[in-house]
Backbone as CSV, one residue per row, in Angstrom:
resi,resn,N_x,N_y,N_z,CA_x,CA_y,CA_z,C_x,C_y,C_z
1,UNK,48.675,107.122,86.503,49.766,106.875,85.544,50.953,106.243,86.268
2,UNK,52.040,105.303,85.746,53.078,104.766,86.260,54.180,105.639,86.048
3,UNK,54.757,105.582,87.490,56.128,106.315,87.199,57.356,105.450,87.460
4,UNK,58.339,106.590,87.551,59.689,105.973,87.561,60.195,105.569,88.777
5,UNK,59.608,105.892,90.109,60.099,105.761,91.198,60.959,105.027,91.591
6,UNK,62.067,104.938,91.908,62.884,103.827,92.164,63.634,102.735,91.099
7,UNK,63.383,103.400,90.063,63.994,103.083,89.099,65.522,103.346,88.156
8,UNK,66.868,102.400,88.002,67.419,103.079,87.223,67.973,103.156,85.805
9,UNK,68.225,104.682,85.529,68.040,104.916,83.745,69.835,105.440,84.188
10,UNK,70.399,104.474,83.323,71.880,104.884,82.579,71.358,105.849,81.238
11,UNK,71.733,107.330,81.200,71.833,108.380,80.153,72.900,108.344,79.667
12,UNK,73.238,108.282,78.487,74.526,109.043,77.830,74.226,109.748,77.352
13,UNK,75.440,111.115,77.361,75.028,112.314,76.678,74.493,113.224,78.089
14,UNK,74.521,112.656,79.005,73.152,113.375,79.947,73.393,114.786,80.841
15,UNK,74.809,115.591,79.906,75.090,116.585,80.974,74.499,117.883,80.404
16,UNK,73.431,117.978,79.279,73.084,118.690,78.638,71.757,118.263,77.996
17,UNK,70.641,119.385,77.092,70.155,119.188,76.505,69.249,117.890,76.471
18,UNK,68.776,117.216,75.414,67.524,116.268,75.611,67.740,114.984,76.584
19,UNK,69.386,114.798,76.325,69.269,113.666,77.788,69.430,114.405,79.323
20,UNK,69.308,115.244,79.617,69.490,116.012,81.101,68.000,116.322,81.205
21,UNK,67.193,116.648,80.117,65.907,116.840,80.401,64.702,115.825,80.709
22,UNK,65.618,114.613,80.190,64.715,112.976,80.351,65.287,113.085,81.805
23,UNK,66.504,113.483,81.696,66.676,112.762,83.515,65.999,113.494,84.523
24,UNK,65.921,114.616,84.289,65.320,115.483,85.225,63.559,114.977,85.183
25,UNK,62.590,114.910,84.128,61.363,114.097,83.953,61.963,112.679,84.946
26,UNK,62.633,112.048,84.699,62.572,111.017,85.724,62.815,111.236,87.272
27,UNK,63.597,112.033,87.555,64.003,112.549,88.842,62.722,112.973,89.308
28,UNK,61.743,113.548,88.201,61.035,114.265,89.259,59.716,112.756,89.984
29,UNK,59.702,111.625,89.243,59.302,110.608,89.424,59.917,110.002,91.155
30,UNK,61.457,110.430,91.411,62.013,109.808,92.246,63.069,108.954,91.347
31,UNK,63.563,108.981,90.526,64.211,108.073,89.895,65.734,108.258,90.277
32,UNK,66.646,107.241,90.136,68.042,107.190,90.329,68.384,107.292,88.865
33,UNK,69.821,108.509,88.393,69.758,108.647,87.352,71.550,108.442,87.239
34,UNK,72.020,107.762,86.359,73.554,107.227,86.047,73.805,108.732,84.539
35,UNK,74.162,109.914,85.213,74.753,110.558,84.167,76.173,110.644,83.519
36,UNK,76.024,109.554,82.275,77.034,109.016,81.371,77.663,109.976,80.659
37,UNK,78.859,111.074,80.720,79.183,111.274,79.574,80.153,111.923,79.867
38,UNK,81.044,112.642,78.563,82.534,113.056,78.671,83.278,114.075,79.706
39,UNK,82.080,115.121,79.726,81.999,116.330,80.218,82.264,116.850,81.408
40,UNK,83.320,117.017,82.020,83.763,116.974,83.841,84.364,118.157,83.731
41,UNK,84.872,119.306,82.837,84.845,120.615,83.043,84.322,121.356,81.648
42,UNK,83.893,122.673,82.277,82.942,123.055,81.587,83.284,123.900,80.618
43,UNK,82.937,123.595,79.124,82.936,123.761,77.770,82.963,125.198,77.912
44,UNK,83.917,125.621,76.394,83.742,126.781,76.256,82.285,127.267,75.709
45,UNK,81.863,126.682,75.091,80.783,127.219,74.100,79.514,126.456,74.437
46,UNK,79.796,125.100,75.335,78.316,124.467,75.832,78.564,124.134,77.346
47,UNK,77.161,124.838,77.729,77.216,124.935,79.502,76.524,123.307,79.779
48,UNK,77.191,123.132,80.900,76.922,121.466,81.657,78.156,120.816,81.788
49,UNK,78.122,119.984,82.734,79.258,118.938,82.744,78.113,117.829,83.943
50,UNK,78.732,116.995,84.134,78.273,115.840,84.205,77.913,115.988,85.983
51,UNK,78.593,116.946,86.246,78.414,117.241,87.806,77.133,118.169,87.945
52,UNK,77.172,119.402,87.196,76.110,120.192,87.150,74.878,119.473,86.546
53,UNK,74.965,118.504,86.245,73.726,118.202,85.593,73.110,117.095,86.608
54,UNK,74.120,116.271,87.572,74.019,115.461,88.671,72.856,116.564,89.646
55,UNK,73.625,117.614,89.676,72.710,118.734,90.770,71.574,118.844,90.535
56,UNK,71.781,119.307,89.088,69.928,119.465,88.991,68.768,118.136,89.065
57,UNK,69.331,117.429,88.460,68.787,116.111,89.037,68.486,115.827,90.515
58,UNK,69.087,115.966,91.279,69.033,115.720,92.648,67.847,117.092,92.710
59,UNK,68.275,118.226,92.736,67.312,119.394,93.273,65.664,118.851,92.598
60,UNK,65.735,117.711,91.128,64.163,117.717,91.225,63.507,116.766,91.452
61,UNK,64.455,115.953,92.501,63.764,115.120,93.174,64.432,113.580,93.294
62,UNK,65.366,113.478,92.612,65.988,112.239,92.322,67.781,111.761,92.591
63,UNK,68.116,110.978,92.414,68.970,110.375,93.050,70.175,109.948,91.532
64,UNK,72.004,110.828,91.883,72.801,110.836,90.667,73.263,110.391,91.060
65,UNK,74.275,109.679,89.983,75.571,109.162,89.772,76.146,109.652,88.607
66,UNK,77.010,110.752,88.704,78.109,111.420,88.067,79.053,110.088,87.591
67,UNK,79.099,109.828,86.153,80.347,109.231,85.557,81.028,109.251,84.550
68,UNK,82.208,109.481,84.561,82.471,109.811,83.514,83.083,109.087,82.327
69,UNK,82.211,108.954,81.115,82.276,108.106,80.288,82.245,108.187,78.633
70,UNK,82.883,108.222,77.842,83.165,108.170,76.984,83.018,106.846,76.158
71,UNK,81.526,106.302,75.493,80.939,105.543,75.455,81.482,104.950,73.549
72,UNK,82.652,105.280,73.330,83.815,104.699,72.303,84.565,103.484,73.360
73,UNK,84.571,104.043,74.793,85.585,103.121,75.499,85.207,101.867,76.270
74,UNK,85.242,100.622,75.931,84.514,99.425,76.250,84.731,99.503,77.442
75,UNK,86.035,99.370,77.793,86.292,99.221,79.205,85.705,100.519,79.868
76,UNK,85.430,101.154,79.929,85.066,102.453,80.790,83.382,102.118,80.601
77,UNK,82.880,102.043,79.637,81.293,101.326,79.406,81.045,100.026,80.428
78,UNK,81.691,99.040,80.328,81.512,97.987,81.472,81.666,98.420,83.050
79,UNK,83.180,99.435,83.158,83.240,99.953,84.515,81.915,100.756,85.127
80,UNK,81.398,101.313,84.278,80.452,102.039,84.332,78.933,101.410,84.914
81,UNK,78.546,100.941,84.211,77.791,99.620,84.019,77.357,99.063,85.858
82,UNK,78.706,98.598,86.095,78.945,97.716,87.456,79.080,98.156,88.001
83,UNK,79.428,100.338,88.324,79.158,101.010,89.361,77.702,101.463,89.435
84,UNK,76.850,101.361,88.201,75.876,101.697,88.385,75.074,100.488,89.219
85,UNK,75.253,99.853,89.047,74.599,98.688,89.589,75.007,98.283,90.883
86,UNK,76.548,98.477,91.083,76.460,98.546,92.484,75.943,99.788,93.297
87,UNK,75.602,100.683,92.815,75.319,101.812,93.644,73.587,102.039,93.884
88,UNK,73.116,101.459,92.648,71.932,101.421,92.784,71.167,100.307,92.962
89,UNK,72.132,99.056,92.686,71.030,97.787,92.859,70.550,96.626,91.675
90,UNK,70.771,97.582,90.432,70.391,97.101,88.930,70.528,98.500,88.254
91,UNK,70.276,97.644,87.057,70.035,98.783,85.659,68.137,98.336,85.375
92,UNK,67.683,99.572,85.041,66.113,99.223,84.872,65.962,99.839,82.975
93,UNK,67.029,100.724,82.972,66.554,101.448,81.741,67.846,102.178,81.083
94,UNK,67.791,102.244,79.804,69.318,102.392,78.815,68.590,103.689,78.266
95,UNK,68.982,104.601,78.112,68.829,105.462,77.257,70.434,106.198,76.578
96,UNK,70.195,105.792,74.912,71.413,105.736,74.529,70.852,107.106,73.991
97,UNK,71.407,108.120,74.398,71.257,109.524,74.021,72.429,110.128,73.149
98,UNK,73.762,109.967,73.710,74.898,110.431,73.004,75.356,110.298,71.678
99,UNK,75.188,111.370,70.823,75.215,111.308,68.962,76.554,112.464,69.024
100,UNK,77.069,112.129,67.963,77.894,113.227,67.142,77.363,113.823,65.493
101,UNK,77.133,115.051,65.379,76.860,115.472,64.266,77.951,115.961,63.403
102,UNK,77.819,115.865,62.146,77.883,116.613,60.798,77.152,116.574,59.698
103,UNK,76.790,117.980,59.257,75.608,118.093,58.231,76.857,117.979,56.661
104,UNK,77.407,117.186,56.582,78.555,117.864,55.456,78.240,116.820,54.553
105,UNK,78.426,116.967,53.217,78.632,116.129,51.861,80.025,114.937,52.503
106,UNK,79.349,114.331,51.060,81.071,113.208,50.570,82.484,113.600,50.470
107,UNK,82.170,115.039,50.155,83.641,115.544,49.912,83.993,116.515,50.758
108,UNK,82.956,116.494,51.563,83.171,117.654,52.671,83.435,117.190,54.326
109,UNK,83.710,115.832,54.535,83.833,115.263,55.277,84.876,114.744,55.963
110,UNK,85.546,115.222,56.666,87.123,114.383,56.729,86.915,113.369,57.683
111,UNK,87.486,111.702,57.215,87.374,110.472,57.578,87.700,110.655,59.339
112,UNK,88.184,111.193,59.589,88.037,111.826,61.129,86.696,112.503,61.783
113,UNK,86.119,112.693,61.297,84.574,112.857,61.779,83.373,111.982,61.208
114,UNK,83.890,110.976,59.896,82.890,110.146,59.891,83.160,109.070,60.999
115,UNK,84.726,108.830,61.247,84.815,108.071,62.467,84.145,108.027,63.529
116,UNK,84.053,109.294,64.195,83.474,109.931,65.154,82.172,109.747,65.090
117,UNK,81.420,110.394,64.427,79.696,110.068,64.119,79.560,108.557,64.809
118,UNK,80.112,107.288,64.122,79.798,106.132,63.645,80.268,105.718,65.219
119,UNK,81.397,105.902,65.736,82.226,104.888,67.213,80.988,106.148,67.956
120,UNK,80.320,106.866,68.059,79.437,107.245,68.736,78.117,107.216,69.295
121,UNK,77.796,106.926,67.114,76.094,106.760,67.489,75.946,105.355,67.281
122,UNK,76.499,104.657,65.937,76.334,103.113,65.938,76.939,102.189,66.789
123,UNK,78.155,102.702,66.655,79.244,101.581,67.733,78.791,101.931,69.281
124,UNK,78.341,103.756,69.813,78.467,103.514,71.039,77.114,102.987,71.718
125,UNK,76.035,103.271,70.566,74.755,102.291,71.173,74.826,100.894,71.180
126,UNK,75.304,99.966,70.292,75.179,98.793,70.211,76.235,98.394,71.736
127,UNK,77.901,98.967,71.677,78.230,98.681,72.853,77.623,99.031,74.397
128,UNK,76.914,100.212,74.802,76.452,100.313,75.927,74.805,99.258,75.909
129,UNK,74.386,99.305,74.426,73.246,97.957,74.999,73.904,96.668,75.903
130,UNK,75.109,96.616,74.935,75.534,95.031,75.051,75.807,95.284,76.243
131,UNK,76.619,96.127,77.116,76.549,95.414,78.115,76.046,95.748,79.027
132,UNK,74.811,96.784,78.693,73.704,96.882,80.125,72.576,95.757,79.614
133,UNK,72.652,94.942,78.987,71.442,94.226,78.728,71.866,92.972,79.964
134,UNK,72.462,92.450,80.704,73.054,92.138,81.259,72.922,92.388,82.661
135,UNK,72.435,93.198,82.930,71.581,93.672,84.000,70.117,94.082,83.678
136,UNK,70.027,94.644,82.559,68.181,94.974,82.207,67.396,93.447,82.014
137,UNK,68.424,92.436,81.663,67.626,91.269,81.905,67.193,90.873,83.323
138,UNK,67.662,90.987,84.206,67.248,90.855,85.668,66.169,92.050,86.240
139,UNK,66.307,92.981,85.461,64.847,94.242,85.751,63.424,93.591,85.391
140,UNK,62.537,94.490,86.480,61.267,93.826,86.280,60.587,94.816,85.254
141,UNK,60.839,95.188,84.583,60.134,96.248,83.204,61.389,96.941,82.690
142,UNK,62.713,96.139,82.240,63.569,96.225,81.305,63.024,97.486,79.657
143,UNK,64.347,98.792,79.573,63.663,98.708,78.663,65.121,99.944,77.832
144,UNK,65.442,99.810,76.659,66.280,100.182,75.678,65.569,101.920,75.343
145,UNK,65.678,102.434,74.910,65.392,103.500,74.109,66.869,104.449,73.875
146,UNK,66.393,104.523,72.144,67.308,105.075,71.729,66.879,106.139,70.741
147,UNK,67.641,107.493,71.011,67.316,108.639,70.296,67.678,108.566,68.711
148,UNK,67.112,108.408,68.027,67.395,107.856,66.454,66.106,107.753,65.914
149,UNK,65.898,108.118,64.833,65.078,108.425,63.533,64.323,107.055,63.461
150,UNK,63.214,107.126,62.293,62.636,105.772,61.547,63.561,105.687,60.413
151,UNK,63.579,104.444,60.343,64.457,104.283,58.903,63.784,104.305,57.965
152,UNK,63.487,105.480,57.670,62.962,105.853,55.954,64.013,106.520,54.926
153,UNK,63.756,105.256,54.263,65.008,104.543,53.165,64.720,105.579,51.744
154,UNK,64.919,107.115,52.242,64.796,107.842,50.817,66.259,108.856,50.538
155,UNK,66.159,108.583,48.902,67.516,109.516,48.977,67.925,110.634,49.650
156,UNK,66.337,111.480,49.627,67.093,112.873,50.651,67.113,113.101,51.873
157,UNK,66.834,111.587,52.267,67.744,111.988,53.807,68.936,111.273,53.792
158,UNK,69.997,110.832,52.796,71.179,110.468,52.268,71.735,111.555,51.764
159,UNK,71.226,111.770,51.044,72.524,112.872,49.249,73.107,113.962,50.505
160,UNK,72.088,114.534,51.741,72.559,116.176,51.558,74.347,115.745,53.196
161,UNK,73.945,114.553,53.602,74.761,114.206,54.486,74.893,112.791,54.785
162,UNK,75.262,112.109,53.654,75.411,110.827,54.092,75.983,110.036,55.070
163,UNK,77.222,110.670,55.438,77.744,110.314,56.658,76.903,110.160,57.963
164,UNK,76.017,111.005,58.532,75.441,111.634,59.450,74.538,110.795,59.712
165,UNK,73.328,110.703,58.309,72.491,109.766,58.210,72.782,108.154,58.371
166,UNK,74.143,107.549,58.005,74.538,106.299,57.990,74.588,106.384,59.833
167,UNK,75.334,106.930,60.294,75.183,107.107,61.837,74.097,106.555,62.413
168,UNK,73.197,107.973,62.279,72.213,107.636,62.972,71.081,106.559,62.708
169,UNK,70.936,106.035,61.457,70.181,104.708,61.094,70.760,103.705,61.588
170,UNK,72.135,103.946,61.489,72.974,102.864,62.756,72.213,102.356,63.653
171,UNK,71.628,103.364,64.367,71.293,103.383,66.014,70.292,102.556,66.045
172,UNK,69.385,103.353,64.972,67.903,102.847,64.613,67.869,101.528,64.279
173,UNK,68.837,100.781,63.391,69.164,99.265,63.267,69.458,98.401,64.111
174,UNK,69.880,99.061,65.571,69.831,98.198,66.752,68.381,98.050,67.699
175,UNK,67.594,99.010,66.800,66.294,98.646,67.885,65.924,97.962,66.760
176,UNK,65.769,97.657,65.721,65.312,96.991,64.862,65.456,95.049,65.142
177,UNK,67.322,95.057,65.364,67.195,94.039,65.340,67.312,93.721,66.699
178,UNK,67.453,94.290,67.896,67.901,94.145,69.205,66.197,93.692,70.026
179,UNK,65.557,94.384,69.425,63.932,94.329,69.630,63.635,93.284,69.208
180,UNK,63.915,92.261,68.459,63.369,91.513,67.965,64.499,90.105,68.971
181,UNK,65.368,90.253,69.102,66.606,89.713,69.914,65.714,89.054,71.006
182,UNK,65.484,90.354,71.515,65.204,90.328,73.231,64.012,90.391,73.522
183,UNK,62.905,90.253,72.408,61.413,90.409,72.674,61.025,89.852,73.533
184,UNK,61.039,88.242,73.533,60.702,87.166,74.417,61.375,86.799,75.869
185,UNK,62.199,87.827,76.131,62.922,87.888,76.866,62.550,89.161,77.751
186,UNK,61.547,89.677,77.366,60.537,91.042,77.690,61.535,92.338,78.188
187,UNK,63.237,92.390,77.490,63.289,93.871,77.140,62.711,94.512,75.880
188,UNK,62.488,95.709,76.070,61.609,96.543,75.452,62.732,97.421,74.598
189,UNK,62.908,97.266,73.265,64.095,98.245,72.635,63.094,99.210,71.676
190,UNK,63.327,100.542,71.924,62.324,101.231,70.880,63.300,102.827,70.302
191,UNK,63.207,103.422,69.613,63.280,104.683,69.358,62.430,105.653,69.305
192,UNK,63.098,106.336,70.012,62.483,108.134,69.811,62.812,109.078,69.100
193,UNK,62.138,109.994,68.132,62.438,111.375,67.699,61.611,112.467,67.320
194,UNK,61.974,113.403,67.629,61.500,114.736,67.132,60.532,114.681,66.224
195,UNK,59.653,115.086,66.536,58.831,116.256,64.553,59.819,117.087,64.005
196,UNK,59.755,117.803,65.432,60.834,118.968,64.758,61.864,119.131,65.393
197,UNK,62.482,120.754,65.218,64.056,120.677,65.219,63.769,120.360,67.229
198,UNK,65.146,120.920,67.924,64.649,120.828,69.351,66.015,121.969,69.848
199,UNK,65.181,122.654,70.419,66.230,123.372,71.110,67.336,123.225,71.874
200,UNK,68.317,123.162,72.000,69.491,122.123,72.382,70.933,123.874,72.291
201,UNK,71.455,123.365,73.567,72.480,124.435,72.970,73.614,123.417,72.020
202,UNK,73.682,122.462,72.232,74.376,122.365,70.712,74.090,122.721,69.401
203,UNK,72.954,122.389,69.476,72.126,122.727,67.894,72.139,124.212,68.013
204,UNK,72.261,125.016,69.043,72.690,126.540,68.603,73.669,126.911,68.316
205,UNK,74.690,125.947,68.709,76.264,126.315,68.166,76.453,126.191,66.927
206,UNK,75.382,124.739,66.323,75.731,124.795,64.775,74.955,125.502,64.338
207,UNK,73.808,126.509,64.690,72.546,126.813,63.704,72.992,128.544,63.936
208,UNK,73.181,128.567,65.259,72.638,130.030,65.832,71.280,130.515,66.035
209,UNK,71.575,131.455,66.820,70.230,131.756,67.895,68.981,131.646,67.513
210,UNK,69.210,132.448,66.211,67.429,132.646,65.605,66.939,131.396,65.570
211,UNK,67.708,130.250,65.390,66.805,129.182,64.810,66.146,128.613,66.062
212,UNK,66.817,128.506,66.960,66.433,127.991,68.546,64.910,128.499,68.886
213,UNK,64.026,129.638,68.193,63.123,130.320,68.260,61.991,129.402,67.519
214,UNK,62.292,128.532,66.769,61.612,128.004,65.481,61.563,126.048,66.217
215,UNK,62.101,126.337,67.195,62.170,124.816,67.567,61.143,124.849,68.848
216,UNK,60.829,123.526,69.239,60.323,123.117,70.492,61.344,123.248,71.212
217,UNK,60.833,122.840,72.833,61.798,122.793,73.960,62.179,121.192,74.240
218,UNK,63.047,121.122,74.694,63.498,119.497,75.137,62.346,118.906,76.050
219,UNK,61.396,119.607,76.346,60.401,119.235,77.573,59.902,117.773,76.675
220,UNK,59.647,118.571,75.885,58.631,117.305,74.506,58.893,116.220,74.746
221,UNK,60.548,115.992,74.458,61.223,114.419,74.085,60.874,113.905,75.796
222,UNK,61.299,114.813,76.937,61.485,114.432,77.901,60.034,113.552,78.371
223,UNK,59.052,114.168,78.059,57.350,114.088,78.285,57.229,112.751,77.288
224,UNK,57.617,113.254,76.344,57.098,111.223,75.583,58.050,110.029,75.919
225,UNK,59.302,110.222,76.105,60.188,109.276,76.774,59.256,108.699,78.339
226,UNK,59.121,109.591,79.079,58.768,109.420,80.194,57.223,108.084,79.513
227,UNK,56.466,109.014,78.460,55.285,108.172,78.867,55.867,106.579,78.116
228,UNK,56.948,106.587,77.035,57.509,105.225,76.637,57.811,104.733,78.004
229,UNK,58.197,105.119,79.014,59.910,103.950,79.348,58.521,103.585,80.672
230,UNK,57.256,103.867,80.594,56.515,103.733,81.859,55.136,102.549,81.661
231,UNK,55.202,102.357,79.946,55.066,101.140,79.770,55.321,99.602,79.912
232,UNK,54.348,98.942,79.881,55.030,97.547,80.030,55.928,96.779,79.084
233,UNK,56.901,96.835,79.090,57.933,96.384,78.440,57.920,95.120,77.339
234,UNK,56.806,94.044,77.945,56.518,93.184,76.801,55.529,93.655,76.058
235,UNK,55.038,94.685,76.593,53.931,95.423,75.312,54.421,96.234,74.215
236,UNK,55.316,96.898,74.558,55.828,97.877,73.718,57.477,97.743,73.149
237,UNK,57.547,97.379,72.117,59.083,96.807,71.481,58.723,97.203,70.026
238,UNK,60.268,97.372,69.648,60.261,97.694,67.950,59.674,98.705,67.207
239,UNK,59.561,100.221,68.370,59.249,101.515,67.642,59.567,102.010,67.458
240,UNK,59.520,102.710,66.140,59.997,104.299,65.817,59.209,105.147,66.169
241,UNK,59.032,105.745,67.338,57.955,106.716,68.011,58.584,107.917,67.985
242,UNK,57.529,108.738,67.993,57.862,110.815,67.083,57.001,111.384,68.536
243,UNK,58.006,112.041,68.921,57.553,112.803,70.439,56.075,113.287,70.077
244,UNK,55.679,113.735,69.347,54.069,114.361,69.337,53.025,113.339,69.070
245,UNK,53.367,112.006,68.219,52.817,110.933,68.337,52.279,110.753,69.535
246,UNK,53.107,110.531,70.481,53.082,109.757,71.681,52.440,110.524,72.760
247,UNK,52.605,111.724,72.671,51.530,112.911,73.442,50.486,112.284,73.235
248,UNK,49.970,112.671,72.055,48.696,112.576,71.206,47.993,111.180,71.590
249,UNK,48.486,110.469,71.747,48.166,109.345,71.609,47.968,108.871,73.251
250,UNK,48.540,109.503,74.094,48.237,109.334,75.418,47.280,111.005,75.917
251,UNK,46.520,111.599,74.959,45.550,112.289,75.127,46.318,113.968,75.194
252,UNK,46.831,114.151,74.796,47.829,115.497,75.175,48.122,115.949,74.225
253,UNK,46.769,117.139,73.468,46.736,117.427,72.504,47.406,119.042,72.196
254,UNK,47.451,119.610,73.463,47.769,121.224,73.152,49.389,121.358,73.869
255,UNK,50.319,121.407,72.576,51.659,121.403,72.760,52.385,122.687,72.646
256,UNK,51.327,123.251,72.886,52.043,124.638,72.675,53.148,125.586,73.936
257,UNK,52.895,124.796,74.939,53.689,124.514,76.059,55.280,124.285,75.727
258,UNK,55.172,123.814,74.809,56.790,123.484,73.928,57.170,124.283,73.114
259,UNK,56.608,125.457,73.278,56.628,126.259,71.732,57.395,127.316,72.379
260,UNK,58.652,128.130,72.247,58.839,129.525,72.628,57.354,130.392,71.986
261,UNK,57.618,131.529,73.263,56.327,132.320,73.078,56.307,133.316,71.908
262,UNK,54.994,133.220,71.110,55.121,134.180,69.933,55.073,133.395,68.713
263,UNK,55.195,131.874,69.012,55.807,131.136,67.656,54.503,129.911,67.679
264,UNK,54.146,130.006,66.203,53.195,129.624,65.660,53.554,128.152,65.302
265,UNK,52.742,127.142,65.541,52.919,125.821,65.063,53.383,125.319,63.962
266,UNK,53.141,126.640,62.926,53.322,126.091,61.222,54.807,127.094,61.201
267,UNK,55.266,127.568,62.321,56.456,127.786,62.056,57.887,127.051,62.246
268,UNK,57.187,126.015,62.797,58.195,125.101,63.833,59.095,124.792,62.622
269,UNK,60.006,124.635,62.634,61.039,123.319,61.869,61.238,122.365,61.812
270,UNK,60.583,121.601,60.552,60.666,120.277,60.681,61.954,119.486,61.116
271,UNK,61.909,118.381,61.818,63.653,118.196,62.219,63.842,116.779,61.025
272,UNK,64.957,116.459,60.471,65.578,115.551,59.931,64.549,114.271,60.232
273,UNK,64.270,113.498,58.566,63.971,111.811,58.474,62.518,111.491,58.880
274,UNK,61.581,112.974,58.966,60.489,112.699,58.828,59.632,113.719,57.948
C-alpha cells in the first residue's frame, strides 16, 4: 500500500478531534504535518491546542508545524501557506477540516453565527484552497480533501437547520467545482464524510456524553482519508466519499474496531445528509 512518507498535509481544525486523528494516521506514515488552527491555550470545555496536538504527532512518528491560524484571515492563510512551505519544501495535501456548527432554525439563529458557519466552512475552504493550490500545483500527487457532505438536494436536510446546511454544502460546492477546475491539471479535490455521528469532544459539548457511546471513533475518517489522499491524484477527483464506503471498498469489512465496546452496529447514529 502507498503511504504518506515525506509528504506535506496543511490541517485546519487539527488541534482536536477528526483533523488531529488524520494527522496522527499520517504521522504514523512519516508525514510532515502543518497544524492549522486557532487554539494556542487550552479551552475550557475542549482539550487540545495546536501545540499539544503538534506533540502527539511527533510521538507517532511524524514531523509538526504548530500555526496559528484562523482561516477567516487571508493574510494569516497566505503567511501560513509560505511557512509551510518553507519549512517543509512544498504543500502535497490540503485538508480543509475546520467547520463551525449550529443545529438552530430561521428564527433561532442570530446573523452572528450564520456569519461564522459561512467565513468558516465556505469562505474558509475556498480561501485556504486558493492559496495552497499554488504550491499543490508543483506536488507530485497534489490533492484537496474536504470534510463536507454529498450534496443531496432534499428538504430535510434544509428545514431543521438551514443555516448549517448552507455552510457546509458550501464546502461541498468547492470540490464540485474546484475538481473539475483543476482536473487536468492532476489536483485531486474530493470530499469526505461520516455514515454516522463521530465521536469528537465537540460534538459532546453539544450532545453530551451518552451520545458519544452511539458514535464511531475518529479512527474511521482518519483510516479512509489516509486510503483517499494515497491515491493517484489524476485518478481520483470529484467525490463525495462516506468513510465506510471507502473501507469497504479497499477490502475492510469488520468495523467494529470503531465501535465503543458493547455497541451494536444498528445502534450507531446516523450522522447528517446521508
Amino acid at each position: 500500500m502507498a503511504d504518506l512518507k515525506g509528504k506535506t498535509l496543511f490541517i485546519t481544525g487539527a488541534s482536536r478531534g477528526i483533523g488531529l486523528a488524520i494527522a496522527k494516521r499520517a504521522a504514523r506514515d512519516g508525514a510532515n504535518i502543518v497544524v492549522a488552527a486557532k487554539t494556542t491555550e487550552p479551552h475550557p470545555k475542549l482539550p487540545g491546542t495546536i501545540y499539544t496536538a503538534a506533540e502527539a504527532i511527533e510521538a507517532a512518528g511524524g514531523k509538526a508545524l504548530p500555526l496559528a491560524v484562523d482561516v477567516r484571515d487571508e493574510a494569516a492563510v497566505e503567511a501560513a501557506m509560505a511557512k509551510a512551505a518553507e519549512t517543509f519544501g512544498g504543500i502535497d495535501i490540503l485538508i480543509n477540516n475546520a467547520s463551525a456548527i449550529s443545529l438552530t432554525g430561521t428564527l433561532q439563529t442570530p446573523m452572528k453565527r450564520y456569519d461564522l458557519m459561512h467565513q468558516i466552512n465556505t469562505r474558509g475552504t475556498y480561501l485556504c484552497s486558493q492559496k495552497a493550490l499554488p504550491y499543490l500545483l508543483k506536488a507530485a500527487n497534489p490533492h484537496i480533501l474536504n470534510l463536507s457532505p454529498p450534496l443531496n438536494m432534499e428538504e430535510r436536510w434544509f428545514s431543521p437547520h438551514v443555516a448549517y446546511t448552507m455552510a457546509k454544502f458550501g464546502m461541498s460546492m468547492c470540490v464540485l467545482g474546484m475538481a473539475g477546475e483543476f482536473r487536468k491539471k492532476g489536483v485531486a479535490v474530493n470530499a469526505l464524510w461520516p455514515r454516522t455521528a463521530v465521536d469528537t469532544d465537540a460534538m459532546n459539548v453539544i450532545t453530551g456524553p451518552d451520545f458519544r457511546l452511539r458514535c464511531r471513533k475518529p479512527d474511521i475518517m482518519a483510516d479512509a482519508a489516509h486510503l483517499i489522499l494515497t491515491k493517484p491524484s489524476r485518478d481520483c477527483s470529484g467525490n463525495f466519499f462516506i468513510d465506510d464506503d471507502v473501507l469497504r471498498e479497499a477490502g475492510i469489512t469488520d468495523l467494529s474496531v470503531y465501535r465503543h465496546d458493547g455497541v451494536a452496529e444498528t445502534e450507531l447514529i446516523p450522522d447528517f445528509f446521508v
